[in-house]
Structures are given as structure tokens and as C-alpha cells.
ROSE-613846 format. One line per 4 residues: number of its first residue (from 1); for each residue x, y, z of N, C-alpha, C, O. Coordinates in steps of 0.001 Angstrom, whole numbers, plus 500000, padded with zeros to 6 digits. Layout:
BEGIN
NUM) X:Y:Z:X:Y:Z:X:Y:Z:X:Y:Z; ... .
This chain:
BEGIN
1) 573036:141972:758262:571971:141796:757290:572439:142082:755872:571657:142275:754941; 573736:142095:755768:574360:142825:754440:574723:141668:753515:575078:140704:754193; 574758:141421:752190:575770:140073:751580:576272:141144:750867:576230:142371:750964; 576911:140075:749891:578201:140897:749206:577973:140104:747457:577292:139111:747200 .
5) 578801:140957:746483:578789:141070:745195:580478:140848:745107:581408:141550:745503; 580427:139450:744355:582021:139175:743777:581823:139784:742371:580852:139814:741615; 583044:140243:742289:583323:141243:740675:584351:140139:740202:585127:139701:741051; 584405:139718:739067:585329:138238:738974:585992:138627:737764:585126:138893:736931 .
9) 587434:138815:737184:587883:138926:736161:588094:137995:735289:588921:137085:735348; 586996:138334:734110:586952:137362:732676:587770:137597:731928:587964:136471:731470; 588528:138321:731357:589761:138326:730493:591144:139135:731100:591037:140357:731194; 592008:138716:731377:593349:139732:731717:593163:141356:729969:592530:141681:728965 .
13) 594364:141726:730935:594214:143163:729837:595520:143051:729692:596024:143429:728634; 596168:142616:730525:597808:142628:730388:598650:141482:730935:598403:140905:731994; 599440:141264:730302:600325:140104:731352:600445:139551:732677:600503:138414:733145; 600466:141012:733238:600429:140892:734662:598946:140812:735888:598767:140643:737094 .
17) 597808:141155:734123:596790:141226:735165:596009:140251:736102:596363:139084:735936; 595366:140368:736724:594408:139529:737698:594099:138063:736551:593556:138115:735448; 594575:136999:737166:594201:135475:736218:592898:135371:736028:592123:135733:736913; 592417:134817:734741:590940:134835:734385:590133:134373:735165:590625:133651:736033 .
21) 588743:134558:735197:588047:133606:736646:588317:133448:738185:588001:132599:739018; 589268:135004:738227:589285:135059:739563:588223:135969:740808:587224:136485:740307; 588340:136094:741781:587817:137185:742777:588952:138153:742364:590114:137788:742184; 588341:139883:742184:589128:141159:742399:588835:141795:743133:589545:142754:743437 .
25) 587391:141487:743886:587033:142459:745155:585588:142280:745490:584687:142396:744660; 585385:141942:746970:584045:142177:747263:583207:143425:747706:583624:144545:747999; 582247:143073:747688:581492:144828:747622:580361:144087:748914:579831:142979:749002; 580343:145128:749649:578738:145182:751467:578068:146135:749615:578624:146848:748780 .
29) 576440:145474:749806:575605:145676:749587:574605:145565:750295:574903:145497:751488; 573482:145514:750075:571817:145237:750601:571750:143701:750717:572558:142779:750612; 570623:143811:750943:569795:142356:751303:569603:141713:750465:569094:142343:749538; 569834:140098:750148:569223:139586:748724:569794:140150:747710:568823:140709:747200 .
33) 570819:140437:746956:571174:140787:745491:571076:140032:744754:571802:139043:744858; 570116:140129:743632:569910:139570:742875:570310:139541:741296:570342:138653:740444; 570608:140967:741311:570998:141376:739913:572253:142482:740012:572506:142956:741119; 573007:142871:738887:574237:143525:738271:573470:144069:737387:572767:143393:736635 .
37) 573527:145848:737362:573264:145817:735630:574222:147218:735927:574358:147749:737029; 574978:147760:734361:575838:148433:734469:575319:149948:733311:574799:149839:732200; 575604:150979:733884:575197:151970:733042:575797:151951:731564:576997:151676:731552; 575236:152178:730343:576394:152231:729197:577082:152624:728993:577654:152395:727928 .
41) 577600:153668:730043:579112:154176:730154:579837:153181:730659:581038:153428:730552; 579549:151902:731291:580362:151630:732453:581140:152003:732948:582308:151616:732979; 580328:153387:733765:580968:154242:735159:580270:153798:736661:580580:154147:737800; 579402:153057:736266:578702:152854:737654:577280:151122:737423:576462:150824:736553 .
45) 577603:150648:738388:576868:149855:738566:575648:149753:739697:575925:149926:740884; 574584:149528:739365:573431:149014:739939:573435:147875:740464:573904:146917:739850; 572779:147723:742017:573024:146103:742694:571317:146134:742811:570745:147211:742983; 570882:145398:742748:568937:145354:742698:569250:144370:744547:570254:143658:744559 .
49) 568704:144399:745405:568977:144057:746609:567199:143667:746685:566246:144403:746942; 567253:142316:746372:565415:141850:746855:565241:142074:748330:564515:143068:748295; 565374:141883:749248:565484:141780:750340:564039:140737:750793:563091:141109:751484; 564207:139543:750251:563400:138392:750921:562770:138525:751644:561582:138210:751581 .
53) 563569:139273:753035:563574:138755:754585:562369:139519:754812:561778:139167:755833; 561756:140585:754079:561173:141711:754720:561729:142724:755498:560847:143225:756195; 562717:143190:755657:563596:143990:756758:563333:145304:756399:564007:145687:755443; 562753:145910:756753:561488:147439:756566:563091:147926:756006:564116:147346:756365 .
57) 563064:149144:755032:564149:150175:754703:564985:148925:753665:565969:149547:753267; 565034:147991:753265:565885:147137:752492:565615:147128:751098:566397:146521:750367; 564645:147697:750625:564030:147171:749639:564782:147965:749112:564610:149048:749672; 566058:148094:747795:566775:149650:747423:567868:148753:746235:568051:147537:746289 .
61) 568364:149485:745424:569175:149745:744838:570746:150132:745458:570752:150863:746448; 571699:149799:745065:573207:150069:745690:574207:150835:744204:574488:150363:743103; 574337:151405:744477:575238:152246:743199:576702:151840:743222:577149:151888:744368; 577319:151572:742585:578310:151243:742857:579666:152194:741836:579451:152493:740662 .
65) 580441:152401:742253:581644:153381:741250:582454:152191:740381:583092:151598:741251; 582731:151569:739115:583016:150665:738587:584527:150637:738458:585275:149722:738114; 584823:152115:738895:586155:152604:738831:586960:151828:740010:588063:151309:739838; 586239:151827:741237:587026:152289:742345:586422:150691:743113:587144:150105:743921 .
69) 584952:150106:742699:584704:148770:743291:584226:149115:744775:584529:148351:745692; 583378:150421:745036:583081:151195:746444:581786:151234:745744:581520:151118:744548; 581020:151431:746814:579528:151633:747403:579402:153068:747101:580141:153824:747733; 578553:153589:746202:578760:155421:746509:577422:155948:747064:577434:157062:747589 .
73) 576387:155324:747005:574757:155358:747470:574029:154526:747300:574198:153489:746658; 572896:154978:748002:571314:153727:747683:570602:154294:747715:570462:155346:748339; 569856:153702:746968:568520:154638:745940:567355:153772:746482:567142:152697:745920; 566531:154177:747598:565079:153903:748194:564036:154558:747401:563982:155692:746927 .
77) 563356:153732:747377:561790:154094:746749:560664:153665:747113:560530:152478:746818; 559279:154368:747927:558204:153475:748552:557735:152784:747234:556504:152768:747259; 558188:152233:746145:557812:151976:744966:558478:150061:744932:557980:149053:744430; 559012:150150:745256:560319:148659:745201:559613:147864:746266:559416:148321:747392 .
81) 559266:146753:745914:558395:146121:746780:559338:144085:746015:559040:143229:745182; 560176:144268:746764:560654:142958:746916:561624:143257:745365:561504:142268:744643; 562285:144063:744886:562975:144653:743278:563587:143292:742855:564160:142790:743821; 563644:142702:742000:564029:141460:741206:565165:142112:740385:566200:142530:740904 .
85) 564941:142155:739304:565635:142885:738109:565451:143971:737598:564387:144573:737744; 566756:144575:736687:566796:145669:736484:567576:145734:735026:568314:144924:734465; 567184:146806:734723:567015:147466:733044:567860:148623:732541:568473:148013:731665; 568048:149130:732517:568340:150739:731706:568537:150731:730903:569305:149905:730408 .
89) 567712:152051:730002:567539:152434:728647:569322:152897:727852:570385:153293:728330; 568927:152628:726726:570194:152840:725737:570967:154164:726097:572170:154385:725963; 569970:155000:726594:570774:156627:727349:571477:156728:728552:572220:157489:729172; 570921:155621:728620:571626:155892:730492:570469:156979:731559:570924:157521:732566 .
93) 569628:157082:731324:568554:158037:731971:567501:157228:732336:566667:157956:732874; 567261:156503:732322:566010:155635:732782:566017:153706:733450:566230:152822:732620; 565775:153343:734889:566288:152240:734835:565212:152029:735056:564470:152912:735486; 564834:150872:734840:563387:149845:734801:563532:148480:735664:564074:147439:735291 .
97) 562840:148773:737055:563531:147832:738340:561820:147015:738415:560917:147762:738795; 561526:145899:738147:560918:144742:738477:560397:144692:740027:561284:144716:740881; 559053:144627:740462:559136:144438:741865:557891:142976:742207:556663:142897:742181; 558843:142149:742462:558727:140687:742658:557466:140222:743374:557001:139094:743212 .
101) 556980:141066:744105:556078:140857:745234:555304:141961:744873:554451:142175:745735; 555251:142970:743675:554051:143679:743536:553539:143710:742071:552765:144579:741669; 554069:142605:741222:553950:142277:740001:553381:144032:739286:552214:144249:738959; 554756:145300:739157:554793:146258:739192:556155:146244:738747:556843:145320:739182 .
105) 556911:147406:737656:557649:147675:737649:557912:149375:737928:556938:150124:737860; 558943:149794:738166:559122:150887:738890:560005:151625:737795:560815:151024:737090; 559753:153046:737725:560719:153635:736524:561868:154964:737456:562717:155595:736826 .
């Protein structure tokens, strides 16, 4: 029930790096991913996982380490009711997740 998130490299950094527009690694997430959004540190990324199907426990967020391209948790909420998109404030303290099927956003 899992898909996956391609991380794709848009500019090399060095000679030798990964060619532009390629795959560098796939990521097991949730159900339905719909969105990427990245903290303003970019230390960690958010996967918004709609989960279409209805599959009770799916409805969640996936954290991701930006460092390392690993899964580090998932963030459930009886609040996320089908999550579309996602937000976070200029601090990094607040994300603002869309819920598709409860015309509701969740803080």
C-alpha cells in the first residue's frame, strides 16, 4: 500500500556529481503523495500522503531526513482527513496541511 518519492538532481555541485535530471534515490512513503514541502532549514522534508483509497491509519505526514534521503517518522492526526497540501511558516514551527475531503485545514 506504500508508493514512493523520486528526489531528482537539478543542478550538479561538482564535476563529478549526479547528471542533471536524474533519479538519486527513492523514498517508501504513505499512500497517495501528493506534495514535498521542505523546512527552511532544509534539514527535513514533509511527504503530505492523501491516501485516496481510504485505508483507516493512512491519512499522515512522512518526515523525511534531507541529509540521509531516509524516512525518520509519521506524523498522524484524527485531524487529516484525505491531507492535499502543505505549508510551513517562515520559522519553521508551524505547518499548515489542507484536508481534501474535509474542506478544513489542520495546524
Amino acid at each position: 500500500h506504500y508508493s514512493a518519492v523520486l528526489l531528482v538532481s537539478v543542478m550538479p555541485l561538482m564535476q563529478h556529481a549526479v547528471p542533471a535530471n536524474s533519479v538519486v534515490a527513492t523514498i517508501n512513503v504513505g499512500v497517495t503523495p501528493t506534495a514535498v514541502v521542505f523546512t527552511p532549514d532544509g534539514r527535513r522534508a514533509y511527504v503530505v500522503n492523501n491516501n485516496n483509497y481510504t485505508i483507516a491509519g493512512e491519512d499522515n505526514l512522512t518526515v523525511v531526513d534531507v541529509a540521509t534521503n531516509l524516512p525518520i517518522g509519521t506524523i498522524n492526526d484524527a485531524s487529516f482527513n484525505e491531507p492535499w497540501r502543505m505549508a510551513i511558516n517562515a520559522a519553521g514551527t508551524k505547518g499548515y496541511i489542507c484536508n481534501s475531503n474535509a474542506c478544513t485545514v489542520s495546524v
